[in-house]
N, C-alpha and C positions, 0 to 999 in steps of 0.2 A: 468292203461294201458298207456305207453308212445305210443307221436305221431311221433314216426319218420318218347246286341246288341247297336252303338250308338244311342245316341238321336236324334230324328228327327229331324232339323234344316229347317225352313222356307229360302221362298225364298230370302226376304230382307236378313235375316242373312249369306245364302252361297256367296250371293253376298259383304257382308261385309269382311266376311274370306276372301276369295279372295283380298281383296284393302289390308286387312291386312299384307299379305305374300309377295305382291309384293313391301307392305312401309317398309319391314323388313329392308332393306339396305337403311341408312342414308345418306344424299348428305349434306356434307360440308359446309358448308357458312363462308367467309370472313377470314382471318386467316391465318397462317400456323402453327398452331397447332390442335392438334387433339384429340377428348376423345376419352375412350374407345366403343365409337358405332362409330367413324367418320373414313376417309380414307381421305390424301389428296389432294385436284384437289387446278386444278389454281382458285384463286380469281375473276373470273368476272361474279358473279351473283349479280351485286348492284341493281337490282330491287329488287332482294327475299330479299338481304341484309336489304336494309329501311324497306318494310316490317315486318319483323321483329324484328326490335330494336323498330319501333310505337309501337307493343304489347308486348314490353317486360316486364315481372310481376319484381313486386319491392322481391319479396320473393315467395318462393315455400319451403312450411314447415317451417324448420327450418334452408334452405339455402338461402342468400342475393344471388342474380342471378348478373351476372356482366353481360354477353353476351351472345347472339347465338352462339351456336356452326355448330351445323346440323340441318338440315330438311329434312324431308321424309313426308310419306303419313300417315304414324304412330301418327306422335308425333314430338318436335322438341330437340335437346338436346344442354344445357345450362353450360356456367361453372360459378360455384358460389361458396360461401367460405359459410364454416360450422364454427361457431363459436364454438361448444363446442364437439369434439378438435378443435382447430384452424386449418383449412387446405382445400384447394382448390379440390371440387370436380365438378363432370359432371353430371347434372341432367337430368335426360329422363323426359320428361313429354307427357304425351299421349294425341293427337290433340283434344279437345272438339269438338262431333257430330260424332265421328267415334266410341266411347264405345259399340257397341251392346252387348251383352253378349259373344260372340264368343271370341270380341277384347276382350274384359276384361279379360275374362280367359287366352288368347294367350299373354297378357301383364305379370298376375298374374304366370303366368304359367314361364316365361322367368326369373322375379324375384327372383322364387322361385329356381330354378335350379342355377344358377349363384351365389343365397347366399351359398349354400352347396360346393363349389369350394372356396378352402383358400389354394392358389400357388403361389408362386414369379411369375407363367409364366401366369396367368389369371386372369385380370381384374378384383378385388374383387367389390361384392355391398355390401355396408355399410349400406342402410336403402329401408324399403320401406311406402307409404305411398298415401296418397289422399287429394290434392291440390282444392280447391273451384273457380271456375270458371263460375262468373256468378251464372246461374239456376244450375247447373251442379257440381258433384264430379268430377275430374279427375284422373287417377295414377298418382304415377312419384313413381322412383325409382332413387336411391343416390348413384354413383359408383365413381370406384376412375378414379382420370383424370392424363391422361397421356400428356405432354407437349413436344412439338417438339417431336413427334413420328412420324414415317415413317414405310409404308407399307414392310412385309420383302426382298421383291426383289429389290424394290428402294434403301433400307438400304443398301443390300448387293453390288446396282452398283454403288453406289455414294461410300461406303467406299473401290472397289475395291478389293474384297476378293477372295481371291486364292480358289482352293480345298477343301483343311484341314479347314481352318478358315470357308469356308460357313457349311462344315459340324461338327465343335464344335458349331457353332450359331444353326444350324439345332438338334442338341441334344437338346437342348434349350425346343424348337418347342415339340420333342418327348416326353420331361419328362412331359411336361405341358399336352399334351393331354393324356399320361397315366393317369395322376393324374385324369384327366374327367372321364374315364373308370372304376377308383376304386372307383369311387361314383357313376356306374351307368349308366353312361349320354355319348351319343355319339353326337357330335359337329351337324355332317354331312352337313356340310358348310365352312367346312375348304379349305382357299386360304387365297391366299397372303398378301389380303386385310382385311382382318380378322386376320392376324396375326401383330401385331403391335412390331417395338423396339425402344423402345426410346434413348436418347441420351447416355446412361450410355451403349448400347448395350444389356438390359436387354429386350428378347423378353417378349410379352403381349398379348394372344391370346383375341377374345372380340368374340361375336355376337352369344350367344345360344341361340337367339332366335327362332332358326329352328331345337335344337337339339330333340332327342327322348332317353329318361329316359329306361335302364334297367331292372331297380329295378322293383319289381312287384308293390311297393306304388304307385310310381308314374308312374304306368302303366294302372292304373285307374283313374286315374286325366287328363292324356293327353287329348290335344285334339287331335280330333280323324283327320286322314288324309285321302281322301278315296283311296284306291286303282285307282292306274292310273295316282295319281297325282307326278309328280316330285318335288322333294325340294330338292334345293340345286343348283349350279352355276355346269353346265352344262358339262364345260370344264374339272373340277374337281370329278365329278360322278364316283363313282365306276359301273360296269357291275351291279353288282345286284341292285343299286339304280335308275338304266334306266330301271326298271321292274317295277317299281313304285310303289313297295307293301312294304310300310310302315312296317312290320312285318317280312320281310325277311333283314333287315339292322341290323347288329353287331359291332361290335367295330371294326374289320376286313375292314370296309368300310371307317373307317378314318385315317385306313393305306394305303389302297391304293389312297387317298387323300395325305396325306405326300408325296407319291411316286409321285405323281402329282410336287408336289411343288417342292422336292428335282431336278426332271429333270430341271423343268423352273430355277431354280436360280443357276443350273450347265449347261445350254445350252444356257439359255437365250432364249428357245422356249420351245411349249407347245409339249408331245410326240403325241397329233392329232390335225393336225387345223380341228375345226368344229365350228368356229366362222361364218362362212357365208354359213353353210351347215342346213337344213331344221330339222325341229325337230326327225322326225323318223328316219333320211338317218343319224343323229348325233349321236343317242342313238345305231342303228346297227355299227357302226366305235367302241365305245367306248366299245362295247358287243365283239366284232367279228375280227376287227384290232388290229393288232399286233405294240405296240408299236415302233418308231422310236428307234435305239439304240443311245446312248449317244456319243458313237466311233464317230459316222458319223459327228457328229458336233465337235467332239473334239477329237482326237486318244489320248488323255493324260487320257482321261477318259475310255478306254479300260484297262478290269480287274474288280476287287473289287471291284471300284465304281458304273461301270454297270451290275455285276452282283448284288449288294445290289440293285441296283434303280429299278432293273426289276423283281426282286422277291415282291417287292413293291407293283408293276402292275402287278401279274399278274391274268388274268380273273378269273382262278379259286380260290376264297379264300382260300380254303384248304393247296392251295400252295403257297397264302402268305405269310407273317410274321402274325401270329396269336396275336401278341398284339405291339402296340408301344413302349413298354421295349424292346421287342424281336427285332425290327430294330436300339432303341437306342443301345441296345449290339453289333450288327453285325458294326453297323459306331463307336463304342469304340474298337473294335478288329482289324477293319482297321485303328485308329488313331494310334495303339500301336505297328501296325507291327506285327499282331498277323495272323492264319487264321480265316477265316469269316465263320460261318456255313453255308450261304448262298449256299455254294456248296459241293460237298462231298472231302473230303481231299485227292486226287489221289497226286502219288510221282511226278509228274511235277509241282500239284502247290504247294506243301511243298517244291520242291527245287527251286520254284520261292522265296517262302515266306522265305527260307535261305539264297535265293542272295539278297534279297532284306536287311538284315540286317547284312548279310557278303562281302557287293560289293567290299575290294579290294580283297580278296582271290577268290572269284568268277570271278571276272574281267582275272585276271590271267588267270584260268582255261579255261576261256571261249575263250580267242584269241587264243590259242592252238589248240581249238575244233573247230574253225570259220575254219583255217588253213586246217585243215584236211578235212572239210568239201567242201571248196572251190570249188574243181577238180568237184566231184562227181553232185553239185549243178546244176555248169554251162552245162558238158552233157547231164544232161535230164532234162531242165528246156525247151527246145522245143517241148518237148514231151509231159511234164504234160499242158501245154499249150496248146495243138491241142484236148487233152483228155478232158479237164475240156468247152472247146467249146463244143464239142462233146457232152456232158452230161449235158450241161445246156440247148442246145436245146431242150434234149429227155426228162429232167425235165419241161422245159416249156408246151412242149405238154402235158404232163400227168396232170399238173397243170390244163391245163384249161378243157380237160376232166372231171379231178374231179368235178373242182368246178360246171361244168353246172349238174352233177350227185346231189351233194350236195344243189345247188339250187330247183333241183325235190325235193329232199326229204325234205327239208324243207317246201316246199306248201305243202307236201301231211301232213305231222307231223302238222301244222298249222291249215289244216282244218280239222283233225280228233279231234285236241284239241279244236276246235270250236267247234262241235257237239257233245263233249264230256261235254264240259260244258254247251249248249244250254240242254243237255239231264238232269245231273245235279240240274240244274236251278228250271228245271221245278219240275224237283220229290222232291225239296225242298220245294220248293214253297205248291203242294199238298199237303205236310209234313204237312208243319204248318196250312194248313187251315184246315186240317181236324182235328185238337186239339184246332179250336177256342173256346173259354171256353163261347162264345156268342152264338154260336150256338151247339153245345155238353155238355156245361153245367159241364163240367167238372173241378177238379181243375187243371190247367194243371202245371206239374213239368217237368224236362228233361226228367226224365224216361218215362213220359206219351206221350212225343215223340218220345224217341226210342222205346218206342214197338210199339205204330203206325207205324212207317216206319217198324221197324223189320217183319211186318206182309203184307208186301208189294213190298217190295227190290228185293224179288228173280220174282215177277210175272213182274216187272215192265223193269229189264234190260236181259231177254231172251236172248235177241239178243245183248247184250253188258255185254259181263260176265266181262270184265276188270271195266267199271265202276261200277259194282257189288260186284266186289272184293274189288276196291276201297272203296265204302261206307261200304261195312259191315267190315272191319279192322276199318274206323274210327269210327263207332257203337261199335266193338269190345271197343276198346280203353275206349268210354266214358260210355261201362258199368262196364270195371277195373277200371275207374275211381271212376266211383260211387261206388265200391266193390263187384259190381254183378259179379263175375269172375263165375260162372257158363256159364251166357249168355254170359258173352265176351269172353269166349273158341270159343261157339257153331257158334257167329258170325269168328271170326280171324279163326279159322281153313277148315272154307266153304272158306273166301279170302285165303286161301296158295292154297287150294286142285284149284281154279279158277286161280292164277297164275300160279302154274305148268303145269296146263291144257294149257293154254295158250302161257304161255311165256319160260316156260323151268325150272328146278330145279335151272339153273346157272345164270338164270335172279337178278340180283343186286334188281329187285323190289320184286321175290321171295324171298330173300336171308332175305332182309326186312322183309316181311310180317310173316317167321318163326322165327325172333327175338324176333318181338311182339309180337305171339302165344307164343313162349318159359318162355314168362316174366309173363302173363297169369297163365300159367301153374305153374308155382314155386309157382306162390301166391294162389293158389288152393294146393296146397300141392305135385303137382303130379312131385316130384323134379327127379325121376327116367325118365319120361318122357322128362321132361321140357330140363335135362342134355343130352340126347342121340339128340334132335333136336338141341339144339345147336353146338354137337360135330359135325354132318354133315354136320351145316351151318357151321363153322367154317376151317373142311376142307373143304369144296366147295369154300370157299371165300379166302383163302390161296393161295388155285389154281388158280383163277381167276381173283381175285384183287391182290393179292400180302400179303405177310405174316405181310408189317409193313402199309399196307393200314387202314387208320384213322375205315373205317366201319370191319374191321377183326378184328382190336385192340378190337374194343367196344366190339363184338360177342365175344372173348376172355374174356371180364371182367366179361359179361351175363355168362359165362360156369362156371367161375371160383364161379361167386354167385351161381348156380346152385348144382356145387359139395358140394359148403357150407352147402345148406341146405339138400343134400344129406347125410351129417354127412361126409365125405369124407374130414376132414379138412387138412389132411398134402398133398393130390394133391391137393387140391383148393388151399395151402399155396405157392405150387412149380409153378404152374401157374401165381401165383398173383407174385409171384418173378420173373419171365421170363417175364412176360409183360412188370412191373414196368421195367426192365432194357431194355427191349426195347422204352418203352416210353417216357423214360429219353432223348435216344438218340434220336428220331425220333419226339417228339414231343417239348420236355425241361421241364425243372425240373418244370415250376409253371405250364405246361400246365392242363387246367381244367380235363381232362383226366387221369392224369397222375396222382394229385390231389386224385383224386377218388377212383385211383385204392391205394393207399399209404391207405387209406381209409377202401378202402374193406382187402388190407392187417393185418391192425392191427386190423380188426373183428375176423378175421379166428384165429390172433394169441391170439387175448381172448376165443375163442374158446376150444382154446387146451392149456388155461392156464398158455401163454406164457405175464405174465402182464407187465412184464417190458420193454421190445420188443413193446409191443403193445402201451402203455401209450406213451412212447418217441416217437413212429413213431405218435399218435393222434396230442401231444403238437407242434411236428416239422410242423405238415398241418396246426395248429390255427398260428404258428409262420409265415408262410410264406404267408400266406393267410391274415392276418393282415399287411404284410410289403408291399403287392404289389396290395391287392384290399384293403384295410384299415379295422378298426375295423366294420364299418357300413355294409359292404356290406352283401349281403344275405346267399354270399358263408360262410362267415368268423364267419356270423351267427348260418349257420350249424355247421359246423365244433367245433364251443364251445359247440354244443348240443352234437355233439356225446364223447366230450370229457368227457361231464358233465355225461352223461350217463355212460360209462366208468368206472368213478369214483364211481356212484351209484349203479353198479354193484358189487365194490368191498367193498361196505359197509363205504366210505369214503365220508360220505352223506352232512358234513358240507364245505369240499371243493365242492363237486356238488353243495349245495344249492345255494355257493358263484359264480361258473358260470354263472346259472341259474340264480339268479336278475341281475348279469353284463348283461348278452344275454336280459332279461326281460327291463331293463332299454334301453338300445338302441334300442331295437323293440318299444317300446311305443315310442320312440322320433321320432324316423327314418320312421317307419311306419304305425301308428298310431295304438286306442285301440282296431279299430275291426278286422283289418288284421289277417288274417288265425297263420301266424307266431307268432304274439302275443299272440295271445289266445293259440295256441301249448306252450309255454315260459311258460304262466302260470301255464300249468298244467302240464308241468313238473318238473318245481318248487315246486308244490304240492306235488310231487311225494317225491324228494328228504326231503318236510318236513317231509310228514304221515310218511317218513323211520326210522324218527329220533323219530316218536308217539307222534308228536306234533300233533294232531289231527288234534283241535277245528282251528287253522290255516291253516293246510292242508283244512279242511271244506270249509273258507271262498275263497281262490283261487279256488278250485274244482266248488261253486254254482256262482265266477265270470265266468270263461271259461263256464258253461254249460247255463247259461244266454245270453251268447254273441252268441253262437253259433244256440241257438235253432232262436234268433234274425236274426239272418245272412241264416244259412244254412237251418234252418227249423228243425221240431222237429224226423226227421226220417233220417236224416244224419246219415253215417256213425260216423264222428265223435262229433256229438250229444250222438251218445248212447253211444260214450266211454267218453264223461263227467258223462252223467246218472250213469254208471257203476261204476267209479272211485268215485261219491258222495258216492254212494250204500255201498263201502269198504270201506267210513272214519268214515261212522256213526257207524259200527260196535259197534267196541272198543269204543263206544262213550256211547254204551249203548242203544242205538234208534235203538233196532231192529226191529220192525215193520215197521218203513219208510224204513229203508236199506231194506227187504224184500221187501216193496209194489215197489221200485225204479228198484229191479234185475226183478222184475214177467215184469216190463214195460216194460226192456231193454228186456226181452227176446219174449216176445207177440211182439213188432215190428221191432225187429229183425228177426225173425223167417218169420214174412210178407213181408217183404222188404226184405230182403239178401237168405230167406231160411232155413230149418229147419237142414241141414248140413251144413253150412256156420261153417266158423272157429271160428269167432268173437262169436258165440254164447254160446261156451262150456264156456267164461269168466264169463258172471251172471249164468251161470247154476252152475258151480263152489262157485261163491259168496253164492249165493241162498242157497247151500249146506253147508256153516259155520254157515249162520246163523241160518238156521233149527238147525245144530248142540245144536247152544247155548240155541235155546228153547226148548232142550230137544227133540228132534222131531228125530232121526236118522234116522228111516226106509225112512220119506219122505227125508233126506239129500242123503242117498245111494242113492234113484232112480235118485235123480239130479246129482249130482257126475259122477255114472256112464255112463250117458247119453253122460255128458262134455267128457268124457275115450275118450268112443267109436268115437265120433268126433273126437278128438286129435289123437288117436290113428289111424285111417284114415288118415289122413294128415303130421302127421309129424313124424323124426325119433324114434326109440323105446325109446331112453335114453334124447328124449328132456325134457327139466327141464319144462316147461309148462305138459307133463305128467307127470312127477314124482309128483311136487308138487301136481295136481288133486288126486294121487296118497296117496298121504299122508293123504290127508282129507276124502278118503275112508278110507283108517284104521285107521281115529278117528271114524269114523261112525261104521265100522264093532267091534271097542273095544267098543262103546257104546252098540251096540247089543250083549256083552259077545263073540264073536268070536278073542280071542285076539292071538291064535297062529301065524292066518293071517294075523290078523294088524302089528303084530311086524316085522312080513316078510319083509310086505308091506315100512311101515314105515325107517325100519334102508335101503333098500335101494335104498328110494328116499333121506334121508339124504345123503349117500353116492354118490348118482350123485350130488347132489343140490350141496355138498362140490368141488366136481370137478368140478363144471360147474360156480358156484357164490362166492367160497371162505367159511370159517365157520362164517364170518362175515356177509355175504347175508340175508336181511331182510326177504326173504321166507327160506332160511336157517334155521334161527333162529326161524320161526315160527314152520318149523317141528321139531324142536329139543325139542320147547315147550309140541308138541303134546306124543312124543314117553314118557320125563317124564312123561304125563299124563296116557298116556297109563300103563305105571308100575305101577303105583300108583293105577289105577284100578284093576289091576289084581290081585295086593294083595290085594286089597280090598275082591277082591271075592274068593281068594283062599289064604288067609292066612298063613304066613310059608313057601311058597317057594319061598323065596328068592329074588322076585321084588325089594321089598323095596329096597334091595341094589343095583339093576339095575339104581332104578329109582334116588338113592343118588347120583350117577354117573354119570348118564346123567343132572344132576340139577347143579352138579360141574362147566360140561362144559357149562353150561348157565351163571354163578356169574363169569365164568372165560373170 
């Protein structure tokens, strides 16, 4: 079977974090040059100066130190020359008596992120390591030093730069922090002073030592931030990072940081002063103000440039620029004279964007039109004059009407969200005490939580059905997640029936809530259901939100899986083709969305056996996904699985295999041996080998993944039992029928406890269970198993899915071992015949049936001699050597 809380910190130690974050930003000393951690101020700290140079170390590792460079609270950073290469770098070294374990890690942690960045535009580190100091280890880490570098707005007012030229320098800036994003990592400390260029004008972004890692490896390594706390320079914050919840910031936030930067080095001001405004009264401006426009300081800067800078800024991410490529393009389309997506292409500004690169035939045109316009202009420019008084007054009243309206409603929203989470809290809190394994003796797992709460949720919020609804969707959720989609119908569909109770069918949080049911639902089988809830939510939200609105798109993609698994493939095909061009325009060709759905396209098109359409659209997402989030990332990860699977589909098992170690090899480097995606890597690796009847190979990947897992996830994981399983069907063919048996009876006795005695997953070892009886001569008990796996399958999914046929076919080896062979032949030729349309005649369960039906002949003449088998079964043995 293919897979497709923090630690408690003492007092001393939070009080350490804290000194940490706020040494994060290094202070200069002596100089006018700068490394990659410095920014530069005037020379007059000659106290800290002497200071200094008394303690300065003759060597740190394997660099000769020349001088101080900076000092912080941190640590101080040094430039020294590395003899082996020969070449002058910047050494961080971290202050002796400040190491608690927090700083270590927050040190370790900065290191490690900044080696994985290799860009002209970003500070490379070269080494890292630990320096003796005294009683004491210290860090230090080996970056490269940048000389006579200047902060980028300095840069740009010292060298005087027009327009155009700040913003080819500003692409710079863009392409550097994209490249952060395809490894992962978002800055979210991006300013001026962090962006360094030195004298060749090559910008040099520094200081991630406050960034937050993507990636899911090193989503687990971070240290952790708590909610509430701000990081980052204040001025420069996106709205969502004034919410202080570490877990709601994306790469989206350090665009609208750019959009920060791009105003200040095109205005020479910030678009809010909240330099001397109080911390709460800053983060509402920054939330809630509406940037300054760039016109008002410059009228040279009305157009193009202000409408890119303010799509940069704006509050809602949604309607930002969804990646730093996607603003580097819009400021290459204004360098070229092109239109900007920034806004929708109406015939004013295309015959702007024509004058603008046909001015003298325009020019012409235009004093003609001036002429004729003249007369008309000057009569009623009195008039729009006394009208637009008129109508700014009766706007100003309505204005402040509003706003004191808006201010009610936000106390009253404020303190209902208090008591929503004070309520919450609390039923959390009783959550877990009443699962303490000290006093209930229990072993307590996640499940062992959600059914405690599940047996309480509904007594406990009576009188607060929305926070009720709330929780049981996220209890829904984390029993789809654990596989229990029984329970996580029963909870998600109690939250839709309490939002529509509540808030209305057209409520956006409704609309939600039956997306989630819907997805539920598919994966329980009940595709007939799952499709009819989404077709509603999807016209509801069309009407509502709008037809290219980011949440109708997604309910679109939800429908279009739903028809898939509906058996429905050529309207799932026409859907996935109507989106795909709406999301091309509306979101852009690499958006993750958009991505997905190119995705879900070339499924449907293997579906209905369209392999060459489908392969080229898989290869074109690994291409593109590769050029703009790089090999490593997780997207890019996926995207080779599903190609590789693709191909193992088609029986072209030596190019899958070759995927599958390229994917396997950079998950072991990238994310290390136990990550969930690793262990997935390996055993679909596995997969691709046992296809090829390498077994005893196949064997040894199958009892790594099922070793790692039962370590990590525990021995009753979902995907523990599909290691069990997938061991169970390599010893087969191996010969080890008794362990393969005793391994399928496991998977299916804890399966069967944990998931349920109709769970889908289960008809797999009942299936297996029933080959191997087969081989030990055992049919009658194989039929009962077999049939069991039907009836399940046959429950759940569509009539001609290849998951039944193939169960399908190992009944009529069973029914020809018990002499009923009319039946089996039936049986047999057409599961072969779907197996051939669904997996090609190459397909490794293809081939297994084709095995069976020769077998089948071959008995039949055994027991009825003379009519004619023999040459059936000559036939079908042909197509096997063939």
């Amino acid at each position: 079977m293919s897979d497709d809380d923090p630690s408690r910190r003492n007092e001393s130690e939070d009080k350490m974090l804290g000194e940490v974050e706020d040494a994060m930003r290094i202070v200069p000393v002596g100089g006018g040059e700068v490394s990659a951690e410095g920014t530069e101020v005037e020379a007059t700290q000659t106290a800290q100066d002497d200071a200094l140079a008394a303690r300065l170390p003759k060597r740190i590792g394997q660099y000769r130190i020349k001088r101080a460079i900076a000092s912080g609270g941190m640590g101080t950073v040094y430039e020294a020359v590395q003899e082996r290469p020969r070449r002058t770098v910047a050494v961080k070294l971290m202050r002796a008596g400040i190491a608690s374990r927090s700083a270590l890690r927050r040190f370790e942690y900065e290191s490690q992120l900044l080696a994985r960045l290799r860009h002209v535009g970003i500070a490379q580190v070269y080494d890292a390591g630990t320096h003796r100091d005294g009683e004491v280890s210290v860090p230090y880490f080996a970056m490269e030093y940048i000389p006579n570098a200047k902060p980028l707005t300095d840069y740009a007012a010292e060298k005087k730069l027009g327009t155009r030229q700040i913003l080819q320098l500003f692409v710079q800036v863009c392409e550097a922090v994209h490249h952060g994003h395809q490894k992962g990592i978002i800055h979210r400390d991006l300013k001026p002073s962090n962006i360094l260029v030195d004298s060749s004008g090559q910008v040099k972004i520094i200081d991630f030592g406050v960034a937050r890692s993507t990636d899911s490896d090193m989503a687990v390594t971070t240290l952790q931030t708590d909610v509430g706390q701000l990081i980052g320079t204040l001025q420069y914050m996106s709205p969502e990072q004034c919410e202080a919840d570490p877990h709601d910031i994306d790469t989206r936030s350090d665009v609208y940081a750019l959009g920060v930067i791009l105003y200040q080095l095109l205005t020479g001001r910030l678009p809010y002063d909240v330099s001397r405004t109080v911390l709460h009264e800053a983060t509402r401006v920054i939330r809630e103000q509406p940037p300054g426009r760039l016109s008002s300081a410059n009228k040279t800067l009305r157009g193009d440039v202000e409408t890119i800078v303010l799509k940069a800024l704006e509050k809602d991410r949604e309607r930002r620029y969804q990646s730093a490529s996607a603003l580097t393009a819009d400021i290459r389309r204004y360098l070229n004279n092109e239109p900007i997506a920034a806004r929708p292409p109406s015939m004013v500004y295309q015959l702007k964007i024509f004058a603008r690169r046909h001015k003298g035939f325009f020019a012409a045109v235009a004093a003609v039109f001036i002429v004729l316009l003249a007369g008309v202009i000057v009569s009623t420019s009195q008039y729009l004059s006394a009208e637009e008084a008129r109508r700014e007054a009766v706007a100003a009243r309505d204005r402040a009407v509003a706003a004191e309206a808006q201010q009610s409603r936000e106390r009253a929203v404020a303190e209902q969200a208090r008591d929503e989470a004070e309520s919450v809290v609390s039923f959390l809190s009783n959550m877990l005490a009443s699962v303490d394994p000290g006093k209930s003796g229990k072993d307590v797992t996640v499940r062992t939580i959600l059914d405690e709460a599940s047996e309480t949720v509904g007594e406990e919020f009576v009188e607060n059905p929305l926070i009720e609804a709330r929780l049981r969707r996220v209890m829904g959720s984390s029993y789809h997640a654990l596989g229990l989609y029984n329970t996580a119908e029963r909870h998600k569909t109690t939250a839709v029936k309490l939002k529509r109770r509540e808030l209305g069918a057209d409520h956006p949080d409704t609309l939600a809530a039956n997306n989630s049911l819907a997805i539920t639902l598919e994966k329980r089988g009940k595709f007939a259901a799952s499709g009819d809830l989404l077709r509603k939510n999807y016209e509801i939200q069309r009407r509502v939100l709008g037809a290219e609105h980011v949440e109708t798109l997604q309910s679109m993609m939800n429908l279009g899986n739903a028809l898939k698994g509906e058996g429905k493939y050529a309207e799932a095909e026409n859907l996935f083709r109507e989106l795909l061009e709406t999301q091309r325009r509306v979101l852009g060709e690499e958006h993750t969305q958009t991505l997905s759905t190119v995705t879900n396209l070339a499924n449907v098109l293997r579906d209905q056996s369209k392999y060459s359409e489908a392969e080229e659209l898989n290869r074109e997402t690994l291409k593109v996904l590769r050029r703009i989030r790089g090999a490593e990332h997780p997207a890019t990860l996926a995207s080779m699985n599903n190609l590789a699977a693709f191909l193992n589909d088609q029986g072209r098992y030596s190019e899958a295999e070759a995927l599958h170690r390229e994917r396997l090899a950079i998950s072991r480097r990238v994310l290390g041996e136990d990550h969930p995606e690793t262990v997935a890597s390996i055993n679909n690796l596995a997969i691709a080998i046992q296809y090829q009847r390498k077994y005893a190979e196949a064997e040894e990947l199958y009892r790594e993944a099922l070793e790692t897992r039962r370590r990590i996830l525990g021995a009753e994981h979902p995907e523990t039992l599909i290691s069990i399983n997938n061991l169970a069907e390599v010893l087969a063919p191996l010969g080890r029928l008794d362990e393969s048996a005793d391994l399928y009876r496991e998977v299916i006795a804890t399966a069967r406890r944990v998931l349920g005695k109709g769970h889908s997953f289960v008809a797999y070892p009942l299936v297996g269970l029933g080959e191997v009886l087969l081989a030990q001569s055992r049919p009658a008990e194989a039929q009962e198993r077999v049939l069991e796996a039907l009836e399940i399958r046959r429950a759940a999914l569509p009539a001609d899915h290849s998951d039944i046929m193939y169960a399908q076919s190992v009944l009529a080896e069973c029914m020809s071992a018990l002499g009923q062979y009319g039946e089996a032949e039936t049986l047999a030729l057409e599961s072969y015949g779907k197996l051939v349309a669904a997996q090609g005649e190459s397909g490794f369960e293809t081939y297994k049936v084709l095995e069976r039906i020769v077998k089948l002949y071959e008995s039949w003449e055994s027991a009825e001699p003379g009519k004619g088998h023999h040459a059936k079964a000559a036939e079908w043995r042909a197509r096997i050597r063939g």
